[in-house]
N, C-alpha and C positions, 0 to 999 in steps of 0.2 A: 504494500500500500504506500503511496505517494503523499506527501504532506506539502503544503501551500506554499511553505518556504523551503529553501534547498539549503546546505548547510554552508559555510566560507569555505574556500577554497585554502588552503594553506600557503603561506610565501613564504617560498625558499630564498635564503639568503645566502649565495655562496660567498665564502670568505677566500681570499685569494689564499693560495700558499705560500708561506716562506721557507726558504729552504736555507739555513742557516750554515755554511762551511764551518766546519772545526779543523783547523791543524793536523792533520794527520802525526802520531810521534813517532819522533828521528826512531833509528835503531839503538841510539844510546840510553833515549828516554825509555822504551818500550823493556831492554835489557834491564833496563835499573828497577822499571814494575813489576816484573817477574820475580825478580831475584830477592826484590823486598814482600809481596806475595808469598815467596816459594820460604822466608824467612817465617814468616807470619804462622803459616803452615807447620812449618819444624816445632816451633816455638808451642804452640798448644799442641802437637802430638798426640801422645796416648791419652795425654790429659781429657780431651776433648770428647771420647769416646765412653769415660766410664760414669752409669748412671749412678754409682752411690761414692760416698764419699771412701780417704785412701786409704780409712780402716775398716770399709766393709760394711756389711748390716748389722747394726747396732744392738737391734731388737729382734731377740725371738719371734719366730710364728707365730701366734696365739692357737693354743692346742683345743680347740673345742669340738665337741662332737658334733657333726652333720648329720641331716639325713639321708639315709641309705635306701629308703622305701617311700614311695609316692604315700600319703598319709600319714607319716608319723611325725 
């Protein structure tokens, strides 16, 4: 069904583009990001990887009994 008024058309506004150059870096720059990166890296190690602290799990399990049987 058709209604009296039609709705607005919507306007599009296109925005032009810029295209910003950035400096591509030298070989000296780009070796020196790596290498402090590849520091960065070393530097947290194994550290990085362990979820509990470097003495371990502190606390016991808590021993409680579960249920074994749908019902109980």
């Amino acid at each position: 069904m058709g209604s009296v008024f039609s709705a607005p058309k919507p306007v599009v506004v296109s925005t032009p583009a810029q295209t910003i150059a950035t400096p591509a870096p030298t070989g000296d720059e780009a070796a020196s990001a790596a290498r402090t990166d590849n520091q960065a890296r070393l530097r947290r190690g194994l550290q990085g990887t362990i979820a509990t602290s470097e003495r371990g799990v502190l606390a016991a399990a808590p021993a409680v009994s579960r249920k074994t049987l749908l019902g109980e």
